[in-house]
N, C-alpha and C positions, 0 to 999 in steps of 0.2 A: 122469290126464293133465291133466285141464281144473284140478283142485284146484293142480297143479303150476305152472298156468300163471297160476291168479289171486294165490299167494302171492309170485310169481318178479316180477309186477303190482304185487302191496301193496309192494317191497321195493326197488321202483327210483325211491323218492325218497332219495338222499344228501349228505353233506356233502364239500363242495369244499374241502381245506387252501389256504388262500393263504400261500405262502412269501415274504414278508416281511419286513423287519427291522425297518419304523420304519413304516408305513401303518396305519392303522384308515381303517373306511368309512364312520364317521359324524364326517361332518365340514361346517363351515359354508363355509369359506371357505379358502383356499391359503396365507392368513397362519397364520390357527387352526390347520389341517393340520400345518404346517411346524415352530410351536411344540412343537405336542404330539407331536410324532414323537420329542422323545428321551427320551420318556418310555410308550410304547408298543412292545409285542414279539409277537413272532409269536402267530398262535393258529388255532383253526378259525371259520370267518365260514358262518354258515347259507345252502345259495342253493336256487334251485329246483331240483327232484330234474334225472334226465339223461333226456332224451325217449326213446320206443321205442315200437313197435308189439310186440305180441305176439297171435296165437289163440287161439279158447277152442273148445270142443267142438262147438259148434253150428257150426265153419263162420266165424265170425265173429271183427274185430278189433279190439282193445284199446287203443288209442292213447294216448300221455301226451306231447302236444305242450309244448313248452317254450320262455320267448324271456327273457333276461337282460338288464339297463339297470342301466348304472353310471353315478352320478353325479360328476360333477368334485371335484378332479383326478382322478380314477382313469381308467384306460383299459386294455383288455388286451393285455397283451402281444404283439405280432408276429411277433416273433423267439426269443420261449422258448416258447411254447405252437403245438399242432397241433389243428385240427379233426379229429377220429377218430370213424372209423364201425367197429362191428362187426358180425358178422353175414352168411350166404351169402344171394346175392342180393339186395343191399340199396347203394339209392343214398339218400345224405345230404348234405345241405346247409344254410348257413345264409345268411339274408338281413338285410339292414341297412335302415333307415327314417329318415325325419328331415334328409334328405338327406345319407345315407351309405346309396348305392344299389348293392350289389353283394350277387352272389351266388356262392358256391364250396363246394365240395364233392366228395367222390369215392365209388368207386363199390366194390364188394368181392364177389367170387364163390367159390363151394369148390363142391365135388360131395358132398363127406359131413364129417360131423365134425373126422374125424381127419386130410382129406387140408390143413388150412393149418399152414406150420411155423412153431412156436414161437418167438418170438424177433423173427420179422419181421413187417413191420405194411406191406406194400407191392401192397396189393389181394385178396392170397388169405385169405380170413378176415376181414380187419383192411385198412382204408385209410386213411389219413393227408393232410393238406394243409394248408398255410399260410393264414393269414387276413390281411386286408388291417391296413395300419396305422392307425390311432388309430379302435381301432373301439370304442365303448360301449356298444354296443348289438347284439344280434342273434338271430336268431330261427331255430328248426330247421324245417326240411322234409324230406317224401320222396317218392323217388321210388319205380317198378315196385310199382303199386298191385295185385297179385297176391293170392291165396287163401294166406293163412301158412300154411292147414292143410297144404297140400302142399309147405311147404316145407322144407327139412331142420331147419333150427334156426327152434323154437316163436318167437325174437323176435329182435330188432335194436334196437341203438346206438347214440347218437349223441353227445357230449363233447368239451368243449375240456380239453385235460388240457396239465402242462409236458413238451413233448417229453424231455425226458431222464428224467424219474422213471416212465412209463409203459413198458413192457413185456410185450407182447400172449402169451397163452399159450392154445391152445387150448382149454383148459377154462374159458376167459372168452366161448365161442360159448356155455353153457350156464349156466354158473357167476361170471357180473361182479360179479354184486351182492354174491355171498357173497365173493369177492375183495377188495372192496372196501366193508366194512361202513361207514368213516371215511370216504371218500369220496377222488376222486385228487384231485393239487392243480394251483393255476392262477396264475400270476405275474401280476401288474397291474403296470402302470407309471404312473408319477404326476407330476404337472410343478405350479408356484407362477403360482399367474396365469392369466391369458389374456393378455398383451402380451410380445412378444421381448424378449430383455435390453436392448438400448439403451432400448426404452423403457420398460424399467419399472424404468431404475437413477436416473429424477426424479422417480419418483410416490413419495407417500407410501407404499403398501402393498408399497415394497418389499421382499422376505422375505430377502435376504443381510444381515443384520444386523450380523453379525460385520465389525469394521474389516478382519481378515486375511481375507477372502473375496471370490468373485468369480462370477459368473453366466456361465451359457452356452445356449444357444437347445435345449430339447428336443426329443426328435421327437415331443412330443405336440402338435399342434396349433401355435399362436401361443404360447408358453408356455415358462418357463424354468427349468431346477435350479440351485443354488447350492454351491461347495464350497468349501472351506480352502483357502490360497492355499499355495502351496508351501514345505514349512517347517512346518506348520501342520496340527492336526489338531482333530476335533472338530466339533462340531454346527453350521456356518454360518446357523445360520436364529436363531441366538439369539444376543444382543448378549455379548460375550467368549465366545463360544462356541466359536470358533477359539484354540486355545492352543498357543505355541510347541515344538515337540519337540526336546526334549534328547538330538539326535542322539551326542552323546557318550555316554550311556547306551542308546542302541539301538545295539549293534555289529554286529546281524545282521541291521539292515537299512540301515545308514549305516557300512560297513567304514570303521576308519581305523590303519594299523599305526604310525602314530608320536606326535605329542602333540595330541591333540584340542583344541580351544576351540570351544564353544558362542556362537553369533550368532545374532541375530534372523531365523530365519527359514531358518537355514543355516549351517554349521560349517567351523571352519578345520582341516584337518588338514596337521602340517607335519613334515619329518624333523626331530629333535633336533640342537642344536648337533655338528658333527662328524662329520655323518652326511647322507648323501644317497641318493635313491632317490622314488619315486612311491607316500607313505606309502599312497594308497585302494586301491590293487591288491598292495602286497605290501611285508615290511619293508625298513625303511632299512637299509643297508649304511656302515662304517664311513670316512668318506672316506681315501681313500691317503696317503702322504706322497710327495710328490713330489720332496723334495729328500733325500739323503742326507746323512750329517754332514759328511760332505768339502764338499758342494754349498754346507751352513748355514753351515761355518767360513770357505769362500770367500765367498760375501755378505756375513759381518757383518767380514770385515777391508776386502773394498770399501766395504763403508758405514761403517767406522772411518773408513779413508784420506780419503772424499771429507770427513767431517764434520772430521778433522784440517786437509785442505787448506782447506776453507772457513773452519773459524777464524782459519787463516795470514792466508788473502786478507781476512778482516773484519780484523783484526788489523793488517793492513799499510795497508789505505785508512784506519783509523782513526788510525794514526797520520802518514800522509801527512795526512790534513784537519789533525791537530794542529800536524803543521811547518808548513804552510800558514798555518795562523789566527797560529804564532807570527812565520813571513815577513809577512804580512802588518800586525804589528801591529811589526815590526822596520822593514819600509818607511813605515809610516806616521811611525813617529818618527823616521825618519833624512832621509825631506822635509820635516821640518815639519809635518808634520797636529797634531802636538800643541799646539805655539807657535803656528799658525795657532787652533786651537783656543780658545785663551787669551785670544789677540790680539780673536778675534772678543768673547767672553765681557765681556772687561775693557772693549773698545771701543764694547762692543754694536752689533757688524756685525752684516747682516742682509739686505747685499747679495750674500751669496757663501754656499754652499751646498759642503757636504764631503760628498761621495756616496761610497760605499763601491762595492769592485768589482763585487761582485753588482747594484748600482742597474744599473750600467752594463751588465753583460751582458744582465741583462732588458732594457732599454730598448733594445737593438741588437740582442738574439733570438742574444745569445752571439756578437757580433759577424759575422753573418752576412755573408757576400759580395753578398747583394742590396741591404743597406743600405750599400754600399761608395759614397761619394757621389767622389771621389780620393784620391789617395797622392802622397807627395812626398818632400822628401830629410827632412824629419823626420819623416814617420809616415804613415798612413791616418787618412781621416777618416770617419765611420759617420753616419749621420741616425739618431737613435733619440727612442723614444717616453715621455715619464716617465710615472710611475704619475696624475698629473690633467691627462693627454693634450695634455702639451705638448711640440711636435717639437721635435727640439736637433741641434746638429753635436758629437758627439763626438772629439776625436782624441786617437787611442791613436798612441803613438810609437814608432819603430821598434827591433829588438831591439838596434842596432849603438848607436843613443844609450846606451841601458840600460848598457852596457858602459864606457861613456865619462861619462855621469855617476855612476856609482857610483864612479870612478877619483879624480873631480871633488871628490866631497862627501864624502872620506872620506881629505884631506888635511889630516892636523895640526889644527893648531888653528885653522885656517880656517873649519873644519866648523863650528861653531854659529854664523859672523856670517853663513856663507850660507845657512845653512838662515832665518835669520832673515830677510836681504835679501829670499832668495823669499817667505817671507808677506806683507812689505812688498809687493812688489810683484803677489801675488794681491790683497791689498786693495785698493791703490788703484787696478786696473785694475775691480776687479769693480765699482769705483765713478762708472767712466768710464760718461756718459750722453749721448750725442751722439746723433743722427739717423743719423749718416755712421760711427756705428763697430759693429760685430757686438760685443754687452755677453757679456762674460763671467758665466756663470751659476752656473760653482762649478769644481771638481776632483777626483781621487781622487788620494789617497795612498797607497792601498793596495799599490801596484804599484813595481815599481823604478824608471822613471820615470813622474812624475806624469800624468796624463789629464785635458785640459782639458776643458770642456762648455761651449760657445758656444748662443744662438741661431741659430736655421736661419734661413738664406735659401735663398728658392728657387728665385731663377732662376736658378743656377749663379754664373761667374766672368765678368771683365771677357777674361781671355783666352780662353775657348768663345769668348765673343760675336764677338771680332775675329777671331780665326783659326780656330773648330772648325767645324762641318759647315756653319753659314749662313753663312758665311763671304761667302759673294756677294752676299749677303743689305743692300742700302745699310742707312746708316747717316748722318743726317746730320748737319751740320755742328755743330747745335745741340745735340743730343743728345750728340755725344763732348765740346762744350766743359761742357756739365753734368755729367759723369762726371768729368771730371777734374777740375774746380771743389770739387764734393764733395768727393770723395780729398783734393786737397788743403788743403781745412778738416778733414777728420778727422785726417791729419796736422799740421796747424798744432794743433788743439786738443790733442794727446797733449805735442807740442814745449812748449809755453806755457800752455796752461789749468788744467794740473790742478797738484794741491800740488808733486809734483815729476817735471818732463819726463823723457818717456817715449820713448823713442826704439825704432822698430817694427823695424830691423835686416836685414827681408827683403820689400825693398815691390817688387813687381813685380805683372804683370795677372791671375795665378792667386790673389794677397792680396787681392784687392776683388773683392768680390762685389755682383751687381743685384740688387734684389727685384722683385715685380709690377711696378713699376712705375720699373722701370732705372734706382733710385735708387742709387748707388757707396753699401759698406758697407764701410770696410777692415776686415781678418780678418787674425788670429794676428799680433796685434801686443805688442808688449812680451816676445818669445818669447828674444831673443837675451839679456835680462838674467834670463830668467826660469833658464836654463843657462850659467854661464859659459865662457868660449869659452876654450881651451887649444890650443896649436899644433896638433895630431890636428883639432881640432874646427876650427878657420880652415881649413882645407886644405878638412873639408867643405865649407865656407859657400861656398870658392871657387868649387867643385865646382856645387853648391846652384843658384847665384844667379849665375853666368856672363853678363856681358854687362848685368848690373845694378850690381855693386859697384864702390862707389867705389875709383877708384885709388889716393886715399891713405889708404884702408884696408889696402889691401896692404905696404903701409911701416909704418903704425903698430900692426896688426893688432887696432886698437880702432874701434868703432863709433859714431861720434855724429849729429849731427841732422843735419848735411850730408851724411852719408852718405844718408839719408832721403830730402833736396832730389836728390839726383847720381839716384837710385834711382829718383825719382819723375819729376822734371822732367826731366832727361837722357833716359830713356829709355821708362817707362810713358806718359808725354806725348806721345814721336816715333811710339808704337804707335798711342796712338789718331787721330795724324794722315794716318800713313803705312799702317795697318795692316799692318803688317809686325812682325816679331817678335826680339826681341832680339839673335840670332841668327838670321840670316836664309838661304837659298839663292840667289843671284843668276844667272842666266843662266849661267852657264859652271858651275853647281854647286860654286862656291866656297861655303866658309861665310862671314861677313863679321857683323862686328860693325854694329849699326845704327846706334850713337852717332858712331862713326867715317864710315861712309859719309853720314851727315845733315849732319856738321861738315863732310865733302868736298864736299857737294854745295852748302853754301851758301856755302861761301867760292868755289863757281867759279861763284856766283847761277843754280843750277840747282834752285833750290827746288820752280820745280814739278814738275820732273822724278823724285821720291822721293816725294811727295805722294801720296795718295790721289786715284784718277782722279773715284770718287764725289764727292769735295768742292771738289772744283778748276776753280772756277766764276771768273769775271772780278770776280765780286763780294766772294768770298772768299777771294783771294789777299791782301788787305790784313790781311785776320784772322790770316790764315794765316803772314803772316810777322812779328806779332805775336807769336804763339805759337812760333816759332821764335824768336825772339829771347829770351823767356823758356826755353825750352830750352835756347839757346846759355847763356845766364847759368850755371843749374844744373850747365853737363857741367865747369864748370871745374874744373882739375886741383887744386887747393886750396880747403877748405872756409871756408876766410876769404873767398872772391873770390865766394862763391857766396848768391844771396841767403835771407835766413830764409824758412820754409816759408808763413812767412804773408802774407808780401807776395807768392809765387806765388800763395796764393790770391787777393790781391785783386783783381791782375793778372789773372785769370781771368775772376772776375765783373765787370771792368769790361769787358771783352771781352765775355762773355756781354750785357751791358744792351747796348753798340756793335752788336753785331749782329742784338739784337731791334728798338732803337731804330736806324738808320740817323742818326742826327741832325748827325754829324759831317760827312756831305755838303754839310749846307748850311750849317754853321756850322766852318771851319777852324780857328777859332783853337782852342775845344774838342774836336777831332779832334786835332789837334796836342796839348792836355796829355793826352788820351788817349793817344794812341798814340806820341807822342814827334817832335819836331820833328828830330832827328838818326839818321842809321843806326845800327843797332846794330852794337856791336863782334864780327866773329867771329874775334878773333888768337887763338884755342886751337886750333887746328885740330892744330898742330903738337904742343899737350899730349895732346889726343885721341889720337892715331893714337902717341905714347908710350906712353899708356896701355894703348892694345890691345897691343900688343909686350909691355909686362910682365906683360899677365892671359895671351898665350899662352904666355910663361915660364914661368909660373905653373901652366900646364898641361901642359906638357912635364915640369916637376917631379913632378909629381903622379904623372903617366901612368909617368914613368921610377924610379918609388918615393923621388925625392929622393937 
């Protein structure tokens, strides 16, 4: 027995397998370690035999105490290794040093041999228990320091072995060593460093070397492992050590049922054209048809139809813009834009400007109703903006002329002296330069009747100012005799200054226009020669300019410069006196002509009864009946009797100097060549109040279609 028990003695020092993939235990450093790992493979590592006590024959016991130190990285494992004791009646344990101060252990009993059962390791025979974590070190002890001779089984156990390859068998109470000649084995676990990943991803010695890899905090201590970044397989401690996997050639571990492509790190897998389904879990299926043939013949004759109808409609604006372009270049040459054209060329004008109707539309925003500045019996007039931001008065003329002068110009052989006259008279208008006249800036001919383009003015008209919303608003005395001063030097100048007199045809207080500074500008003048006037068209003008036109206009049905004076002086004159309006509303709501009740009221010397109550002052009655006496001149019933426009104006302005200078007070005898030493004559009274009877003739005509 005792020989039994010193050879069972000699025979319990063994070798420990460490099941490893990439570890060796002689190493310097965790960098070193890390390199050399993919170049190292499992093997057996010598350690110290496994502690035990065993008796000898005297009575006496045999100890082979044991304590194991691993050096970094290495640690033992926690979680895959067990402390195990064998042996009846036998407590074991192990302790730690270095500060890793703990101790654990268990305890194992049987009554004889045969009573622990094979297989299980859970006190009867055999006991088992976890060891703490990152332990390097530790050392056996025992416990129940007892006489072995009396005990059943001559020795006792004690081993860190890998829980799962150990498997306790009773004939290892007698027989361990010879079970296990090679020795059992022991898992280590290993980490890079001593610093956590954050901080050892700035130090130089850090071990993921691989670009595709990436560190994570071990459980060993402060200390970190490094692996392949997803995508990615291979050695991460060595610089391209990580290499892309060509998931398209692994199908059994990267399923893909339809067409693979290979990416950095990760793969596309997609169903094939015509096919759909979720290629990684299962095949593409072939997509349905959704339409039947009926369904495909009915779509592609709607989409015939729509692409036939849409040709039609391109087809038809395209040649709408052609009739267009040819209207328009048909209107151009049948007003004159050609010969205007020529006239300019030959003449080298450069005062007139031939805008096209697109200038015009852009400059007006397509004639919009916001830029509507009035409308009258020849047309609308627009404010628009040209392309080097200069405001203009536009006026486009109404559709019912259009009708009446194409009727006009399109008379025999008439036709090219008047298409000619009208250049003539764009030219020499657009060459008018006066202070007191709105300058014509150019025209379109594009259009069936022509569209003039004036300079803007902007304080509106002379009749706003007298009659529209300020109407209450004084005005005085001095002011209306400058307004009409002006006016009529712009009318004297069109009559007599230019190459050849020009007579404006429809002057009343919507034709004069103030600027800032309520300077008279006459507007749309030279309009009546610029169309000529046909019985239809007189009827209009009558219609137009009611309570303005000369009476023996109405007999001759021609317009000349006295018409002008009758137009101006006669009546745009009594407005800015009387503020009252051509036609006027009097007390019982009669209508009553102004020229007539102004000639009634001064032949029964009630002037200042008609008068304006603002200017009808003790001091300006004398001015007052000045200006009426130049009135009375102008309403005469014949244009011989009536005086030229320009000794109205001068008549004006010496009025105007009379009433700034008073000088005539103190000096009579030049008060008298001013203002006239004799009454003036008012014997028209009786032509007057004729004349209204045949302009309401005149409208009775009209009204009752003639």
């Amino acid at each position: 027995m005792d020989s039994a028990l010193k050879l069972m003695a000699r025979r319990m020092v063994f070798l420990l397998l460490m099941q490893l993939p990439v570890y060796q235990l002689a190493v310097l450093s965790s960098a070193a370690a890390a390199a050399a790992a993919a170049e190292t493979t499992s093997g057996p590592i010598a350690l110290p035999g496994c502690p035990g006590k065993c008796g000898n024959r005297q009575g006496a016991v045999d100890s082979f105490p044991a304590n194991i130190t691993m050096v970094m990285p290495y640690r033992f494992s926690n979680k895959r290794n067990k402390f195990t004791a064998i042996g009846c009646h036998t407590l074991a344990y192990i302790v730690g040093q270095n500060g890793q101060q703990f101790a654990c252990g268990c305890a194992s009993f049987c009554d004889s041999l045969t009573s622990p059962p094979n297989g299980s390791c859970s006190g009867i025979g055999c006991c088992q228990t976890a060891i703490p974590k990152d332990v390097d070190y530790f050392e056996t002890r025992w416990g129940f320091p007892t006489n072995l001779a009396a005990n059943i089984t001559p020795c006792r156990f004690a081993m860190l072995v890998e829980e799962d390859s150990y498997n306790f068998s009773t004939s290892d109470l007698l027989g361990f060593v010879d079970r296990n000649q090679n020795g059992v084995p022991v898992v280590l676990d290993w980490a890079a460093g001593d610093l956590p990943c954050q901080a050892a991803k700035g130090s130089p010695n850090y071990a993921c070397r691989s670009k595709n890899s990436y560190c994570y905090d071990s459980a060993i201590g402060t200390s970190y492992l490094c692996n392949c970044s997803e995508g990615y397989e291979g050695n991460p401690y060595l610089d391209g050590g990580c290499t892309d996997i060509d998931e398209c050639n692994s199908g059994d571990r990267y399923p893909c049922h339809g067409t693979c492509t290979n990416l950095p790190g990760s793969y596309d897998c997609t169903c094939p054209k015509g096919t759909q389904g979720n290629p990684l879990y299962q095949n593409c299926t072939e997509i349905p048809d959704k339409f039947s043939l009926k369904d495909k013949l009915a779509v592609g004759a709607c989409v015939g139809a729509t692409i036939a109808l849409a040709l039609c409609f391109i087809t038809i604006i395209e040649l709408q813009k052609r009739r267009h372009i040819r209207e328009k270049a048909a209107y151009f040459k049948q007003n004159g834009g050609q010969i205007l054209h020529e006239e300019m060329t030959m003449r080298k004008v450069d005062t007139v400007r031939i805008f096209t109707e697109n200038d015009l539309r852009k400059a007006t925003n397509n004639f919009d109703k916001d830029r509507l500045l009035g409308s009258g019996g020849r047309g609308m007039v627009y404010t628009g903006i040209l392309e080097n931001d200069r405001e203009v008065a536009v006026k486009k003329p109404r559709i019912v002329d259009e009708k009446n002068y194409r009727a006009l110009t399109q008379k025999g052989a008439a036709e090219e002296d008047q298409r000619e006259e009208f250049v003539n008279e764009i030219i020499i208008l657009s060459r008018i330069n006066h202070r007191n006249v709105v300058k014509l800036l150019g025209c379109c001919f594009e259009v069936p009747v022509p569209m003039l383009v004036y300079e803007f003015i902007s304080n509106g008209t002379l009749f706003d100012y007298l009659h529209g919303e300020n109407s209450a608003s004084p005005i005085p005395l001095d002011a209306r005799l400058k307004i009409a001063a002006d006016s009529a030097e712009a009318l004297a100048y069109l009559h007599s200054s230019t190459c050849r007199p020009i007579i404006h045809g429809d002057v009343k207080s919507l034709n004069i226009l103030l600027d800032d500074n309520y300077e008279a500008k006459v507007s749309d003048f030279g309009a009546s020669k610029l169309v000529p006037l046909d019985e239809d068209q007189f009827v209009m003008l009558v219609q137009r300019i009611r309570g303005y036109l000369d009476p023996e206009c109405l007999h001759t049905h021609k317009l000349t410069d006295k018409s002008d004076v009758y137009s101006f002086g006669g009546v745009v004159l009594l407005e800015l006196i009387t503020r009252k309006k051509a036609i006027y509303m009097d007390g019982s709501s009669e209508k009553k002509s102004l020229a007539s009740s102004f000639v009634s009221m001064v032949n029964q010397n009630k002037l200042q009864d008609i008068v304006d109550d603002q200017i009808r002052e003790d001091g300006a009655m004398e001015v007052l009946q000045e200006v009426a006496a130049i009135a009375v001149q102008c309403l005469r019933t014949t244009g011989e009797e009536r005086p030229p426009m320009k000794d109205v104006a001068e008549d004006l302005r010496r009025l105007i100097r009379f009433q700034q200078h008073p000088w005539g007070q103190k000096n009579p005898e030049e008060a008298e060549s001013l203002l006239g030493s004799e009454p003036r004559s008012y014997s028209i009274a009786s032509d007057a109040m004729m004349y209204q009877s045949q302009e309401d003739n005149m409208m009775l005509n009209i009204k009752g279609g003639r």
